[in-house]
C-alpha positions in Angstrom: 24.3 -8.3 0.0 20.3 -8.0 0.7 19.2 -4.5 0.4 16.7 -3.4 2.9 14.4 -0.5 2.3 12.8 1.3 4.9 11.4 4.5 6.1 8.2 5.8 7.2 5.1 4.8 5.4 3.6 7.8 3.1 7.3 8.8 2.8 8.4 7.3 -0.6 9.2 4.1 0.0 7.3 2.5 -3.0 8.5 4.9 -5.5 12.3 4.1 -4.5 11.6 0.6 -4.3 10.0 0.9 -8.2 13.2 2.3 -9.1 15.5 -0.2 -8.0 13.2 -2.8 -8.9 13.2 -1.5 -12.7 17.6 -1.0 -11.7 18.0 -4.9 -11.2 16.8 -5.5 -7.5 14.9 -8.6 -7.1 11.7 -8.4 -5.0 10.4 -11.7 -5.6 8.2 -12.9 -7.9 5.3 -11.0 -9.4 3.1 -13.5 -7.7 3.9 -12.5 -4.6 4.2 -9.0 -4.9 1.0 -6.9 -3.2 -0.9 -5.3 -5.9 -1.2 -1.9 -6.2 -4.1 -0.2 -4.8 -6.2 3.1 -4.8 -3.1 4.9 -2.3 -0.5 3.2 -4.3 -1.8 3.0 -8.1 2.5 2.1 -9.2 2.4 -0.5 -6.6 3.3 -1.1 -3.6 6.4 -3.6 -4.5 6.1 -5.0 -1.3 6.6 -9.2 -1.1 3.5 -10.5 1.0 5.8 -13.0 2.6 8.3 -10.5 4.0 5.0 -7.7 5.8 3.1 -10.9 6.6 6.5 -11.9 8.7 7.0 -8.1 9.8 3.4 -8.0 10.8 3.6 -11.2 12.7 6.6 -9.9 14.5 4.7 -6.6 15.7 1.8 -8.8 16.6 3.7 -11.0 18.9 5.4 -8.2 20.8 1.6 -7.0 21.3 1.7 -3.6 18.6 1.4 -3.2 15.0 2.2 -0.7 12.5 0.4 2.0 13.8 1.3 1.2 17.7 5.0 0.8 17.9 5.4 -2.0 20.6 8.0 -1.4 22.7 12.1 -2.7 22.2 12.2 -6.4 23.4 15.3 -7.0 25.2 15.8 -10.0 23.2 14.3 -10.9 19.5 13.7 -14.1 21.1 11.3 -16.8 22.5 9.2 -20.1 21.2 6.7 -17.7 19.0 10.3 -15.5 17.3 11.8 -18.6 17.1 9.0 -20.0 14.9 9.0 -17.1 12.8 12.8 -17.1 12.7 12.3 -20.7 10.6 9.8 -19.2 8.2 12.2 -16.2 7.5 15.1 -17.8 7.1 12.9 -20.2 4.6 11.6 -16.9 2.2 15.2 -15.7 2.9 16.8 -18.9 1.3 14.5 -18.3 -2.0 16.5 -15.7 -2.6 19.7 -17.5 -3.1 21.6 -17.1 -6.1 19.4 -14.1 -6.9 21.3 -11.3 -6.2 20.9 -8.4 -5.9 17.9 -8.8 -4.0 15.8 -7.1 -1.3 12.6 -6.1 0.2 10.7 -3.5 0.7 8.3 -2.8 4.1 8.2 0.3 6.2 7.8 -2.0 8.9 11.5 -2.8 8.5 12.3 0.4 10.8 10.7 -1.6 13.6 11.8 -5.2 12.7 15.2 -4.9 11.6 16.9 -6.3 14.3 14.8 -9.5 13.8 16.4 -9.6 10.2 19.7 -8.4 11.1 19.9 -12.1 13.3 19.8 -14.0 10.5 21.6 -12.3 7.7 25.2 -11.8 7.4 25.2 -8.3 6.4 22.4 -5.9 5.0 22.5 -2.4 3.5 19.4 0.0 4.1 18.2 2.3 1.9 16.0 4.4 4.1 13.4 7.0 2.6 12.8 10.1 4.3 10.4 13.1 4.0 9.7 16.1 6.0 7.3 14.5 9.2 4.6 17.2 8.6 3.9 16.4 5.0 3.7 12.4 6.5 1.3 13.3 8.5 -0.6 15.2 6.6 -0.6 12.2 4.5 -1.9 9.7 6.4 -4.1 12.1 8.2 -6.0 11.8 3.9 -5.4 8.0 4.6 -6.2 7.3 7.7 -7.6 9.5 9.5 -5.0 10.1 11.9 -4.5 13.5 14.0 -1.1 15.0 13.1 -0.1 14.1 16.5 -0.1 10.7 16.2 1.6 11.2 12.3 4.4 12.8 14.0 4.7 10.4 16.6 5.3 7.6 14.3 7.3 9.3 12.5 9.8 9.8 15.3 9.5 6.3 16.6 9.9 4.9 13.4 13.0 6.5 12.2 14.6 6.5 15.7 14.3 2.8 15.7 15.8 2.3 12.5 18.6 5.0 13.4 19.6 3.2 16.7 19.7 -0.5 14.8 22.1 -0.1 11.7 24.9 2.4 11.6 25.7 5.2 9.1 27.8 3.1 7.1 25.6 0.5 5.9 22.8 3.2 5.2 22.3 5.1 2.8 19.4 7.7 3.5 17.7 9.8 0.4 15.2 12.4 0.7 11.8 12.3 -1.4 11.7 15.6 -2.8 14.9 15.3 -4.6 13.4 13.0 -7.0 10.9 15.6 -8.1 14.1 18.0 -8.7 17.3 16.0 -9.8 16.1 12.3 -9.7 18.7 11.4 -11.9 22.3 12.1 -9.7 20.0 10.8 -6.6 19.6 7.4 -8.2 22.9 7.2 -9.2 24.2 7.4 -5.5 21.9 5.2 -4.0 22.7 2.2 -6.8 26.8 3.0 -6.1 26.1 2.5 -2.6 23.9 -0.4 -2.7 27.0 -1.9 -5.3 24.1 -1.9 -8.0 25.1 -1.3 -11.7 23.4 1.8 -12.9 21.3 1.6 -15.7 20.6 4.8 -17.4 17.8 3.9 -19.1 15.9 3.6 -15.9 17.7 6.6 -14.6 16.4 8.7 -17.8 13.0 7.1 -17.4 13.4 8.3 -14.1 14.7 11.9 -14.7 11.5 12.3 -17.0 8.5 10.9 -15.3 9.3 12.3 -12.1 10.3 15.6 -13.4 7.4 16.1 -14.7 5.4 15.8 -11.6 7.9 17.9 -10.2 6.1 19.5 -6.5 5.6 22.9 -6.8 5.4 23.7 -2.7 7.4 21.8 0.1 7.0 21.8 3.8 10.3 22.9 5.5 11.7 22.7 9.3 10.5 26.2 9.6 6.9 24.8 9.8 8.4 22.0 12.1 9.0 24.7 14.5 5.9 27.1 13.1 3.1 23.8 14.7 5.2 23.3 17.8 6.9 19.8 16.7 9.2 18.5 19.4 12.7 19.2 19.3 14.1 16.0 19.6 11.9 15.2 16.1 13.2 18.4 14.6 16.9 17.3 15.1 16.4 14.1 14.0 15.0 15.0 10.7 18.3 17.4 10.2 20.3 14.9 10.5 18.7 12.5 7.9 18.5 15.5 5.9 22.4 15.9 6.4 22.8 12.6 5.6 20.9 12.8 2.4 22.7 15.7 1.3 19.1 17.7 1.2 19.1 21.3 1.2 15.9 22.6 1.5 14.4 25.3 -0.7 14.9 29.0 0.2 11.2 30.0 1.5 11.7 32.8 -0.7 12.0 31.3 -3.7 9.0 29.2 -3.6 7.1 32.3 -3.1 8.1 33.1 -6.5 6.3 30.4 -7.8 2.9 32.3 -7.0 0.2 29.3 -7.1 3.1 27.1 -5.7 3.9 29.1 -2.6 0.0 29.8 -2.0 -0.7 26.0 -1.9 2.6 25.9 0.6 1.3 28.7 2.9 -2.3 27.4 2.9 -0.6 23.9 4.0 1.5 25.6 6.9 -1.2 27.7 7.9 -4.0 24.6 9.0 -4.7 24.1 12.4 -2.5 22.2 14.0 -4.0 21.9 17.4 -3.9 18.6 18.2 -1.3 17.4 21.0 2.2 17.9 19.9 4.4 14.0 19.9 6.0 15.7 23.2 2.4 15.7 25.1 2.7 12.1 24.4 4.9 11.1 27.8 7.0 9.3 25.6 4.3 6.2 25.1 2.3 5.9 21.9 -1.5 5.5 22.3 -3.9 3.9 19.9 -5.1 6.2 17.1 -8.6 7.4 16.9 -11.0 5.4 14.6 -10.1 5.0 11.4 -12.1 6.3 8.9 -13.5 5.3 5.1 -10.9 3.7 2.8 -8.2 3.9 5.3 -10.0 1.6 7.9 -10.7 -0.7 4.6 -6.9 -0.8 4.0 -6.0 -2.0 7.3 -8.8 -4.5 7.0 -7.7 -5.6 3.7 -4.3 -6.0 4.4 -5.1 -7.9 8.1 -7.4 -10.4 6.2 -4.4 -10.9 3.1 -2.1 -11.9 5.9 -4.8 -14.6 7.1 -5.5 -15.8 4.1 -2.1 -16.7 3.5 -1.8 -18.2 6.8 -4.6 -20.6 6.4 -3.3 -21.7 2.5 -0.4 -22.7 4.1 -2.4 -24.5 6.6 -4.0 -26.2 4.2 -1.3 -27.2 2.3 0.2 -28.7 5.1 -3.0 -30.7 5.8 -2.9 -32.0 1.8 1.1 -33.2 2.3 -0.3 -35.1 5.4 -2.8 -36.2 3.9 -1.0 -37.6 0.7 1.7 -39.0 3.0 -1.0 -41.0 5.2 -2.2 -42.3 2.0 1.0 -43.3 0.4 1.7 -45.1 3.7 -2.2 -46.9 3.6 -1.3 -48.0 -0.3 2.3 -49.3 1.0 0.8 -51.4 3.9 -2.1 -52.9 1.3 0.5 -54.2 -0.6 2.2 -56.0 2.1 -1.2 -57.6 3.2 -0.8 -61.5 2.3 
């Protein structure tokens, strides 16, 4: 069964995907796996052929990544239909390869695309608290907060409404940086995955070690004015997750921990909360330094491999007109 794994970007989707990559779950081959990069230096393990699909998807229906396009009423038409072909190609070089999935945040926007053309699919969807998202790609970016927790909400509502609790399995990122090692273990049993405790001491020791010191809660949810409707959704993933959240008061135990907490909770966060939206997205504001690169980067990868396979359609013509020239010459009297 094809294991999809989603949730919002900046939320710890590539360090779960590295762990049930080094578990058994095939991602492709290396080749077509993106590199890492300066935001991602343990890789992204994301297959090129799967975001360039997902990208397409959100092109056609006139958004992207950052601009959530609205629901079409049908994944449908001459363009999906095209794409549908291509997907169901990548999707067949995965046969006899099992377990296998693929890794995108995008997938909380495309899944029903996916959903159409395989039989069944288990999600493995990453979630962390919206403000430390946003904060996140607001370093990345250059995005307002507003705008962070906007996506955040569209993206995990949209994944929410289009596969059901029991083919889901959500887990929250800050328990690998407190008990990683229990964590992984339920999210293999679910996804029918063999645990191997190797990885899941590996695991339990690297991740450990980096172990957070300060956490944003759903106290600081309310604290910046987030929108209700956000706030109740991230309880229930949290539910879900079986997260409990750290008592406030002992983090501020931790002295240098709690300081860096309060200093985070404290910013101004005077931007437009995701209600002041009107329930439509907008564009973000410009991007700035190595986050406008990214995008740029990652637009111009998708190109590239659209013209290679271009071009190696125009060489298989090519060699075909040929091998048809040398077959007429050689019924020439």
């Amino acid at each position: 069964m094809p294991v999809c794994i989603a949730g919002m970007h900046r939320s710890g989707t590539s360090m779960v995907a590295k762990l049930l990559h080094e578990s058994g779950l095939y991602l492709g081959p290396d080749s077509d796996l993106i590199p890492p990069g300066p935001g991602n230096p343990e890789g992204f393990w994301e297959n090129r052929r799967f975001v360039q699909i997902n990208s397409r998807i959100l092109k056609e229906l006139r958004g992207g990544w950052d601009y959530p396009p609205s629901i079409p009423e049908e994944w449908s038409g001459d363009r999906m239909d095209q794409l549908r072909v291509k997907a169901e190609a990548i999707v067949a070089d995965f046969a006899g390869r099992e377990p296998w999935g693929w890794k995108d945040p995008r997938n909380c926007l495309t899944l029903p695309f996916w959903q159409q053309m395989l039989d069944s699919t288990r999600v493995a969807l990453v979630v962390r608290n919206p403000l430390e998202t946003a904060e996140s790609l607001r370093k990345r970016n250059g995005f307002s907060y507003a705008l962070g927790l906007a996506l955040w909400h569209t993206y995990y509502q949209r994944v929410c409404d289009a596969v059901a609790p029991a083919e889901r399995i959500v887990t929250h990122y800050d328990v690998y940086f407190r008990d990683p090692g229990p964590e992984l273990r339920r999210v293999l049993t679910f996804l029918d995955m063999p645990v191997d405790e190797d990885v899941v001491a590996r695991a339990s020791a690297t991740l450990v070690a980096e172990a957070r010191h300060y956490r944003l809660t759903t106290q600081d949810l309310r604290k910046v004015g987030a929108a209700q409707e956000l706030i109740e959704l991230y309880r229930q993933l949290c539910s879900e997750a079986n997260w409990r959240e750290v008592d406030r008061k002992r983090l501020r135990a931790d002295g240098k921990g709690a300081e860096r907490m309060n200093e985070a909770s404290d910013r101004t966060w005077n931007e437009p909360s995701p209600a002041e939206f009107g329930g439509r997205m907008s564009r973000p504001e410009p991007l700035r330094g190595a986050g406008r690169l990214r995008l740029q980067l990652e637009e111009a990868q998708v190109r590239i491999a659209e013209l290679e396979q271009a071009v190696e359609a125009q060489q298989a013509a090519l060699a075909e007109r040929e091998a048809v020239q040398r077959e007429l010459m050689t019924l020439k009297p």
